[in-house]
KOLVEXTOR-971992 format. One record per residue: x, y, z negated of N, C-alpha, C, CB in turn. Coordinates in steps of 0.1 Angstrom, whole numbers, plus 5000, padded with zeros to 4 digits. Glycine has a CB too. Example, Ala and Ser with C-alpha at 12.3 -4.5 7.8 and 13.67 -1.06 7.14 Angstrom:
513249434922512349554922513249674922511349554910/512849784929513749894929512950004921514149944943/
This chain:
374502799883374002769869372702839867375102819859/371602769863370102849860370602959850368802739852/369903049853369303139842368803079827368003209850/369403189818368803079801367103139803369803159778/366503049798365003019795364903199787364602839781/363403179787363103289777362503199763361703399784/362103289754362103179740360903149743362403239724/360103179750358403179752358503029759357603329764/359403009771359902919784360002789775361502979792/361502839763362102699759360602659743364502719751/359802709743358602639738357602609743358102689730/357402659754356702559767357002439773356702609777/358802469770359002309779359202209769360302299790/359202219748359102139745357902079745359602159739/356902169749355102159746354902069757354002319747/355902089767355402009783356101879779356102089802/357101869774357701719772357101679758359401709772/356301729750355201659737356301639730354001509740/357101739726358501769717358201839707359701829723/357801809693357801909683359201959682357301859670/359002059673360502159668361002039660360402339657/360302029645360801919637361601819649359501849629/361001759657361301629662362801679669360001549674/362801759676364201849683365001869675364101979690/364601919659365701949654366301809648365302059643/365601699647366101619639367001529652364801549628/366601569666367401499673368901529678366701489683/368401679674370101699675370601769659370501839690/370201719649370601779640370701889633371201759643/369901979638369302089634368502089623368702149642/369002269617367602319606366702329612367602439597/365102309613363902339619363402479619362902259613/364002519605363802699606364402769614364102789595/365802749615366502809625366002789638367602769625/365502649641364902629650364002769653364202509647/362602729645361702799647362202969649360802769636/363103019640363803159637363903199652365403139630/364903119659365503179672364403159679366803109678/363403069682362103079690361403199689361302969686/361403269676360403339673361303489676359803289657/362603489680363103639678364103629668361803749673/363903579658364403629642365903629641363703509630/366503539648368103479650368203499661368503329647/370003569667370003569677370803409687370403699677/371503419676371903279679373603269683370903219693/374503359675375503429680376603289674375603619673/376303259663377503199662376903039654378603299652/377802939653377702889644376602729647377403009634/375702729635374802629646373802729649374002479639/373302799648372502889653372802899674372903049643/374102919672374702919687374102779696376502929686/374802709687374202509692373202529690374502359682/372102549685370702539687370702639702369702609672/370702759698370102829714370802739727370703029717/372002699726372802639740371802509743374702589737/371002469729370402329731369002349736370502249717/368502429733366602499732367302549751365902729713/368302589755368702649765368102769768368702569775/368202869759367703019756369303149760367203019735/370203039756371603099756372303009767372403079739/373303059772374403049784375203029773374703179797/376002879770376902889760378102769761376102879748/378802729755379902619754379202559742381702669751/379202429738379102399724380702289726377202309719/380902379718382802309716382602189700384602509710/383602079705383902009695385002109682384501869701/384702099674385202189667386902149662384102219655/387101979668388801969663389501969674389301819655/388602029685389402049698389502199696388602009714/389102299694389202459690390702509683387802489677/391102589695391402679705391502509711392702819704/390902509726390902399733392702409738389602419746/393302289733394502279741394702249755395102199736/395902289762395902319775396202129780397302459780/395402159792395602009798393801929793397601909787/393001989785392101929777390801969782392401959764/
């Protein structure tokens, strides 16, 4: 499994694929501030969508769980 990006990294590689924040956030559904937040330091990205954003920017090593599967049942 790669190493998570640095926040410097995952704004380079939207800059290399000609990806605004706006445009990322609206592709996966995201606030754009949060966006920008966790890019910038401000959020760490621990829970919540903050978490889904970093697992998505790939800054964070994370699960993004469907939330009506949570506690994942066994066999699943």
């Amino acid at each position: 499994m790669p190493a998570p990006l640095t926040r410097e990294q995952a704004r380079n590689e939207l800059e290399r694929r000609g990806i605004s924040i706006a445009e990322f956030s609206r592709a996966h559904k995201l606030n754009p501030n949060l966006v920008h937040d966790l890019l910038a330091g401000r959020k760490k990205g621990l829970r919540g969508e903050s978490h889904r954003a970093a697992v998505l920017l790939g800054i964070k090593d994370g699960v993004i769980d469907d939330a009506d599967d949570f506690p994942p049942r066994p066999g699943h």
